[in-house]
C-alpha positions in Angstrom: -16.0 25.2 23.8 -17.0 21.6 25.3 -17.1 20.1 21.6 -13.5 21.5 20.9 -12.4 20.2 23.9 -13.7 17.1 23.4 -12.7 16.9 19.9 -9.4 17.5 21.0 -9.4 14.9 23.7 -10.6 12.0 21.2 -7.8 13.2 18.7 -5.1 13.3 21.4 -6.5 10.0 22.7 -6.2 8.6 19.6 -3.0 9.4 18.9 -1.3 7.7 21.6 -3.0 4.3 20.2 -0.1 1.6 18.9 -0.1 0.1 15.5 -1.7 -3.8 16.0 1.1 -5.6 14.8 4.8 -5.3 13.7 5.3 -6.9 11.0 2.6 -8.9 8.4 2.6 -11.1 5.2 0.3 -11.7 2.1 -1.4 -10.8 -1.1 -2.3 -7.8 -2.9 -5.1 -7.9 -5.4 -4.6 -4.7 -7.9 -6.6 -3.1 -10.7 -4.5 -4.1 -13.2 -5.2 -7.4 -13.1 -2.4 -9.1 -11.1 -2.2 -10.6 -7.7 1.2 -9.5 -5.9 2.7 -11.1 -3.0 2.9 -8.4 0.1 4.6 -7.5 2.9 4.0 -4.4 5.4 6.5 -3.7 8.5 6.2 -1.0 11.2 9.5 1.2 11.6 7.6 3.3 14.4 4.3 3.2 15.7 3.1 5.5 13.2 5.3 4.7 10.1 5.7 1.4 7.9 7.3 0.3 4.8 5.4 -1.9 2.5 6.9 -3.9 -0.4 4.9 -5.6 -2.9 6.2 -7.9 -6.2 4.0 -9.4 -8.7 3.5 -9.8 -12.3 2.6 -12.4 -15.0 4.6 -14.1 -17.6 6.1 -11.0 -19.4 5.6 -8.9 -16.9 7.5 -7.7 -13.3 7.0 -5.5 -10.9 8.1 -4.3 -7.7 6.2 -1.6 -5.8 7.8 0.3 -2.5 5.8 2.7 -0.3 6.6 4.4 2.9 3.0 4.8 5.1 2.1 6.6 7.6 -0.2 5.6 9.8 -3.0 6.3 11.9 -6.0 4.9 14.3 -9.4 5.9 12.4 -10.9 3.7 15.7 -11.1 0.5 17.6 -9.1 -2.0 14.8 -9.1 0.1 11.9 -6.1 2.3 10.8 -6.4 5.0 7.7 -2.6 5.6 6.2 -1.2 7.6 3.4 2.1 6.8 1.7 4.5 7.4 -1.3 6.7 5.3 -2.9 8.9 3.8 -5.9 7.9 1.5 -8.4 10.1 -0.6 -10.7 9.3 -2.9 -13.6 10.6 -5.1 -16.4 8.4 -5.4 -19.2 8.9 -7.7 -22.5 6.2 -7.5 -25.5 3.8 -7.0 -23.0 0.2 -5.3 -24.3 0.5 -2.6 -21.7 2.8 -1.2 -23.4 1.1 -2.5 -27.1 4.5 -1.3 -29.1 7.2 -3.5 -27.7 8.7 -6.4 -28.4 11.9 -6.0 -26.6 12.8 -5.3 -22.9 12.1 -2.3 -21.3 12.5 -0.5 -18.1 10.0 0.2 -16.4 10.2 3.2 -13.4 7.5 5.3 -11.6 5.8 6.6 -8.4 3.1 6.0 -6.4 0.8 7.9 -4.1 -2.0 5.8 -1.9 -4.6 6.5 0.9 -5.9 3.3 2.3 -7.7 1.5 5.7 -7.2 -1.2 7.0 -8.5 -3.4 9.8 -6.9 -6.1 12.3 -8.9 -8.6 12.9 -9.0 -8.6 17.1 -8.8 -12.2 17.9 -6.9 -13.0 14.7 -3.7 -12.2 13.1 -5.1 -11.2 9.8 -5.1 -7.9 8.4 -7.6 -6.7 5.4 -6.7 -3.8 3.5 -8.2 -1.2 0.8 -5.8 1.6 -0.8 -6.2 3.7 -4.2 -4.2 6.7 -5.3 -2.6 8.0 -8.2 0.7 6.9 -9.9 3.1 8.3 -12.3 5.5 6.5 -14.6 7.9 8.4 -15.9 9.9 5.9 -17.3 10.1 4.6 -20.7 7.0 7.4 -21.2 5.8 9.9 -18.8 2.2 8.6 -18.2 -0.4 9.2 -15.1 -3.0 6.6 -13.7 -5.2 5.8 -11.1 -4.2 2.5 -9.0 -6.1 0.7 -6.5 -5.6 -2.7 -4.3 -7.0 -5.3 -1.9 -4.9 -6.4 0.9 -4.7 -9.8 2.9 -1.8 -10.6 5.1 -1.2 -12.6 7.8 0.4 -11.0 11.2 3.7 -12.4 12.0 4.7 -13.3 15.6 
């Protein structure tokens, strides 16, 4: 009965912990071989919005996700989110059958930490989770990203 309560105690504790920062900036490393500039901003305590845009030279995209977030302990945070993802593609070998334009429109799922550094306002981030596109052909992937932003004043 003490461990319960004790478990219970830490998780209640925990709970009441804020979010680090409000609002951060930076980059976004992902597995598909494109660096994508970032930004992450706390509606709540518990829930953020993070945008991310990036691409190459035939190649767009803009990624969305609404978090929800956590205190794992001390100055790292676990989340999980879900989100939108929107793309313009043109000849690009992703796609290997295009020369034209084409739309491209998905979703995302991700589960991530991330750590604030405590006597710097920089943020470090690791996230992975599936992703569907359903748009121009219904595929399903694995994604997975680095994170580096800068906390905002």
């Amino acid at each position: 009965m003490k461990h319960i309560i004790l478990l219970f105690s830490l998780f209640f504790t925990f709970s009441f912990f804020a979010q680090p920062y409000k609002k951060a900036v930076g980059l976004r490393f992902a597995n598909i071989g494109f660096t994508q500039l970032n930004a992450k901003y706390f509606l709540t305590e518990e829930n953020a919005v993070e945008l991310s845009l990036g691409g190459n030279a035939n190649y767009v995209w803009i990624q969305g996700n609404y978090e929800w977030q956590q205190p794992l302990f001390d100055d790292v945070h676990y989340y999980i989110g879900v989100g939108p993802g929107f793309g313009i593609v043109s000849g690009n070998p992703i796609l290997g059958n295009s020369s034209t334009n084409r739309l491209m429109l998905g979703v995302n799922g991700v589960a991530g930490v991330e750590y604030k550094l405590p006597d710097y306002p920089f943020t470090f981030a690791f996230e992975s989770g599936p992703y569907l596109q359903v748009i121009p052909s219904l595929k399903l992937g694995w994604n997975f990203g680095l994170a580096a932003r800068y906390v905002l004043p």
